[in-house]
TINU-94436 format. One line per 3 residues: number of its first residue (from 0); for each residue x, y, z of C-alpha. Coordinates in Angstrom, 1 decimal, decimal comma. Layout:
N
NUM	X Y Z  ...
***
This chain:
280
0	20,7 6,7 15,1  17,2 7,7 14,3  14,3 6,0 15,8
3	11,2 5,6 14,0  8,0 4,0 15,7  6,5 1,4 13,2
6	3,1 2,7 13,9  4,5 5,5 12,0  5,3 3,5 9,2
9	1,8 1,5 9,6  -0,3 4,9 9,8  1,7 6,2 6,5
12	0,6 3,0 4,5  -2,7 3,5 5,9  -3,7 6,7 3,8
15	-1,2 5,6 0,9  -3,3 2,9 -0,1  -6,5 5,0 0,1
18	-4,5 7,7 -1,9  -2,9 5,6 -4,6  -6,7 3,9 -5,3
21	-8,2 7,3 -5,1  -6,0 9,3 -7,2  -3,7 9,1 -10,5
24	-0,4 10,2 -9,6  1,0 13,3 -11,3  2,9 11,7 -13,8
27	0,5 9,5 -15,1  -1,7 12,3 -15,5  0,7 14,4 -17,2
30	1,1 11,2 -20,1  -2,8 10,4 -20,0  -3,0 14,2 -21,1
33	-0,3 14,3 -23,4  -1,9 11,1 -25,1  -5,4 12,9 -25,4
36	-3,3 15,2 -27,5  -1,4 12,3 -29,8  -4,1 10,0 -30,4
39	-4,6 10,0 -34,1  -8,0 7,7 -33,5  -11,5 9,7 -33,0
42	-12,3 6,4 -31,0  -9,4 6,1 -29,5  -9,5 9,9 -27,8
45	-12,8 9,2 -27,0  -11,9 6,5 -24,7  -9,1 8,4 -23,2
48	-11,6 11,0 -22,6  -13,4 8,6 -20,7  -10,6 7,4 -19,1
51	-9,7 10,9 -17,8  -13,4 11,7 -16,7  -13,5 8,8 -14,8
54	-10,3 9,6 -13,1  -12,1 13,1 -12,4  -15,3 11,5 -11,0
57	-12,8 9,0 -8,3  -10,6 12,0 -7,2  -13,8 14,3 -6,7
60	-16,3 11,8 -5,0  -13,3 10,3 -3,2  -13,6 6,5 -4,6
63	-11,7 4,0 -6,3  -10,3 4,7 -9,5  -11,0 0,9 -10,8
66	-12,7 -1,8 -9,1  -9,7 -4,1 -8,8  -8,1 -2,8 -6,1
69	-4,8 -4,4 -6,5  -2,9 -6,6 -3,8  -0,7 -4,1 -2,4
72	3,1 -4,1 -3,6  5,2 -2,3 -0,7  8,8 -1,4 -1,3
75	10,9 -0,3 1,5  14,4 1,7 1,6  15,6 1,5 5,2
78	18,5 4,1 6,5  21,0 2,2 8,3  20,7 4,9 10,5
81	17,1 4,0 11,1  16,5 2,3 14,5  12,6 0,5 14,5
84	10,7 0,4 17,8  7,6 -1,2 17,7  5,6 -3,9 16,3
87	7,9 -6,1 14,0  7,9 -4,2 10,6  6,1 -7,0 8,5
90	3,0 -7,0 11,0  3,2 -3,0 10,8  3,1 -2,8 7,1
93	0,2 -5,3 6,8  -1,7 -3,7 9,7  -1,5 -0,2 7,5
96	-2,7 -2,1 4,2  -5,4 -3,7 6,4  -6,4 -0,6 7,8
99	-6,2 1,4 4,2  -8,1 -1,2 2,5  -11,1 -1,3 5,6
102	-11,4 2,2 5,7  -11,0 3,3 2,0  -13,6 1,0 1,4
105	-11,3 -0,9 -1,2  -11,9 -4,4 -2,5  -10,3 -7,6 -1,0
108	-9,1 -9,4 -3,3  -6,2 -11,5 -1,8  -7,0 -15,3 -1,4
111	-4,9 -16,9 1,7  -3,9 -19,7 -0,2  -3,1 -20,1 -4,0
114	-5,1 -23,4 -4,3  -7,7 -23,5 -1,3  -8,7 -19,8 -2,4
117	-10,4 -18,5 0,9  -10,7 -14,9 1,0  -8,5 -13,0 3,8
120	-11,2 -10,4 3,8  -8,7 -7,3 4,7  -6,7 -7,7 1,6
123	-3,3 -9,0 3,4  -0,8 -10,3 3,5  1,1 -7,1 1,4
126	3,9 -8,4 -0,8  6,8 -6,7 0,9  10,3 -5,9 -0,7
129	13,0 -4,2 2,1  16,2 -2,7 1,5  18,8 -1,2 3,4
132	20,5 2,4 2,2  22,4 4,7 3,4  20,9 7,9 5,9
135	18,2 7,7 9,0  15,0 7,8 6,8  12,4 5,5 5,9
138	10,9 5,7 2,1  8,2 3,7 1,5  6,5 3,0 -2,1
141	2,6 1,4 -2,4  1,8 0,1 -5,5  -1,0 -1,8 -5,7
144	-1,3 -4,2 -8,4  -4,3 -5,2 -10,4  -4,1 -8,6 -11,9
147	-5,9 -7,9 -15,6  -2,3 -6,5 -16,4  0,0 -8,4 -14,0
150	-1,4 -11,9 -15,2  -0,5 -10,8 -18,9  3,3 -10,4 -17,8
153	6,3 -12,5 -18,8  9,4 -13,9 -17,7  11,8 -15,2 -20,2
156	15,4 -16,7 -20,1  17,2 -15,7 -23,2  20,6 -16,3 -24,3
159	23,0 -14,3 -24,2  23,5 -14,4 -27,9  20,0 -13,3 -28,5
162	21,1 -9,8 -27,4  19,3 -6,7 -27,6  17,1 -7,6 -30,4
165	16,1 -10,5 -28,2  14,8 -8,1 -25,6  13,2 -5,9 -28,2
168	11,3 -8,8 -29,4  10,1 -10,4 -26,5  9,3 -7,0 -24,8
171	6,8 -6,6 -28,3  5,5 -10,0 -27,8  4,4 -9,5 -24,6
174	2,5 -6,6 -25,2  0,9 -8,0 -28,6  -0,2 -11,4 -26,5
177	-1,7 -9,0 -24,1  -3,9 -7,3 -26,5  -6,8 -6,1 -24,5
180	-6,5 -8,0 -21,6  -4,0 -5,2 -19,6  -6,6 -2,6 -20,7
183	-4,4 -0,2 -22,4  -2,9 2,2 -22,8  -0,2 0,4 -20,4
186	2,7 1,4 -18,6  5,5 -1,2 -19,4  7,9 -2,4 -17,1
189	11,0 -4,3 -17,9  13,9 -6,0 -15,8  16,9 -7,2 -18,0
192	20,0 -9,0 -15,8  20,5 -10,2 -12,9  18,9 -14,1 -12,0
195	15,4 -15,5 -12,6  13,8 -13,5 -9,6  15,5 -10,5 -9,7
198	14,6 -9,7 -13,5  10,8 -10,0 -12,1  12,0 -7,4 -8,9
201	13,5 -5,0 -11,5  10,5 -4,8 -13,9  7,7 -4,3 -11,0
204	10,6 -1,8 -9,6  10,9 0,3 -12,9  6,5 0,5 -13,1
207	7,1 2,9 -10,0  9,2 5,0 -12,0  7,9 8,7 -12,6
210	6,3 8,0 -16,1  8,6 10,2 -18,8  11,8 9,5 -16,8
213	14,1 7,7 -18,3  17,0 5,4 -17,5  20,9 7,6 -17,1
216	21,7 5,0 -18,9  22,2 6,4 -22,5  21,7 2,7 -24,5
219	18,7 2,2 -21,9  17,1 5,4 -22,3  17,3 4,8 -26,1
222	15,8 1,5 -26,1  12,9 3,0 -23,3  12,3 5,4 -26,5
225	12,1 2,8 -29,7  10,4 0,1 -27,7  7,7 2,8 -26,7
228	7,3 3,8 -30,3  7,5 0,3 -31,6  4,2 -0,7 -29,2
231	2,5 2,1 -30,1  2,7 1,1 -33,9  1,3 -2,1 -32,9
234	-2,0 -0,6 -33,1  -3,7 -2,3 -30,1  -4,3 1,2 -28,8
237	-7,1 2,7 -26,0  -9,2 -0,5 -24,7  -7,5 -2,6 -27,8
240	-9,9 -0,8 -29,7  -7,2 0,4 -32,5  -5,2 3,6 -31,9
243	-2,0 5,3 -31,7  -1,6 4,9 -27,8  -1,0 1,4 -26,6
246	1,6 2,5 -24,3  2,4 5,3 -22,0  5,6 4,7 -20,9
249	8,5 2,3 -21,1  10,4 1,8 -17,8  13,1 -0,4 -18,2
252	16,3 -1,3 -15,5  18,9 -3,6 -15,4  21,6 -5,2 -13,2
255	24,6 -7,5 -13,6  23,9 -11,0 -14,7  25,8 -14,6 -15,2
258	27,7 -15,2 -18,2  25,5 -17,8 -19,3  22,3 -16,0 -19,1
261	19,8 -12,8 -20,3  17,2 -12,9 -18,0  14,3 -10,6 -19,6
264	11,1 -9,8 -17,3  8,3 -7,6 -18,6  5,5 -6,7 -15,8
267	2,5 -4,9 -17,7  0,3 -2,3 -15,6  -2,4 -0,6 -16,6
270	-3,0 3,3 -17,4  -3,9 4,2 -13,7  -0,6 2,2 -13,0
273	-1,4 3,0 -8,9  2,1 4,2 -7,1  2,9 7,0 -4,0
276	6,3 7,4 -2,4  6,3 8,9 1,0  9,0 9,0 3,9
279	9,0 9,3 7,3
***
């Protein structure tokens, strides 16, 4: 057995949330170039332009990359191996994302209560997804999510006779009643399988996926690649001002499902689509 102090894991989720706000990860900058190259629309580079000075101007004078600071996603793989000592684990990861959030000088946007609508004023609770894996190490994911895109994404129950063309369809629907509203270019994340919830967990899984990766799945991976071409012909493009490059990416996972049922999610995310992995 390992032993890991929570405070470790609290300190960790401190500085992820400041880095995840601050900076584009890698592989979103990687696509965001790569699109600067595609785009066939003189508007439309000019806005990704933009899009990348403004990422320039948040890494360099060390603030946030949008102004909606996301409510922080936090996705744990715990080693079985792993012993915790410490505050319980929930109060440690909400004591980093309060911390983070206080001293990156990052908006608060959670409301305690869906209806009453009082502001917690240290952006927590976190929403918090654990699971246990093999080894003694603890890898922790922050993603926070901004709500332009994340109120623009869809569940939907299909049957299992609508098939593949089903997904394909409902993925594109999505995206076209989105429009503007999830300020493309997008990264788009979809679950297929498993039950009503778990679709949901899949897609907001697969946004956290390095952008350009795709499924090992060889029907998967082929879908990732006509869906991402398919939105991209939609038109919407940078800002839903018209363009080649409504979507950067197309992340999609699945898992085993009832007989009865083809559960489809798709969880929309913006271009800075905010994620760091760390372990401790």
């Amino acid at each position: 057995m390992r032993t890991v102090q929570t405070a470790q894991i609290a300190d960790a989720i401190r500085k992820m949330c400041i880095e995840a706000n601050y900076r584009l990860s890698p592989d979103m900058c990687s696509v965001l170039k790569q699109a600067q190259k595609k785009e066939a629309s003189l508007l439309g580079r000019q806005i990704l332009e933009q899009l990348s000075e403004n990422l320039d101007i948040a890494s360099k004078d060390q603030i946030p990359i949008c102004q909606d600071t996301g409510m922080a996603v936090v996705f744990l793989e715990i080693g079985q191996e792993v012993f915790l000592e410490g505050a319980p684990l929930e109060d440690a990861v909400n004591d980093g994302v309060r911390r983070g959030y206080e001293d990156g000088f990052l908006r608060k946007s959670v409301v305690g209560d869906p209806i009453i609508r009082e502001n917690t004023k240290d952006n927590t609770p976190a929403v918090i997804h654990c699971r246990i894996v093999p080894g003694d190490r603890v890898k922790i994911t922050v993603a926070p999510k901004g709500f332009g895109s994340e109120n623009m994404s869809r569940i939907f129950m299909l049957k299992p006779a609508d098939g593949i063309e089903g997904v394909r369809n409902v993925v594109i629907k999505t995206v076209r009643d989105a429009g503007p509203n999830a300020c493309p270019p997008m990264v788009v994340g979809v679950g297929i399988g498993g039950t009503f919830e778990k679709c949901a967990l899949l897609a907001k899984q697969a946004l956290t996926r390095q952008a350009g990766e795709h499924s090992p799945i060889p029907y998967v991976k082929e879908l990732e690649e006509e869906l991402l071409s398919s939105i991209n012909r939609t038109g919407i493009g940078p800002a839903g001002l018209g363009g080649t490059t409504t979507a950067l990416a197309v992340n999609i996972n699945t898992y085993p499902t009832h007989i009865a049922g083809l559960p489809v999610a798709v969880n929309l995310c913006c271009h800075v689509n905010r994620h760091v992995t760390r372990e401790v």
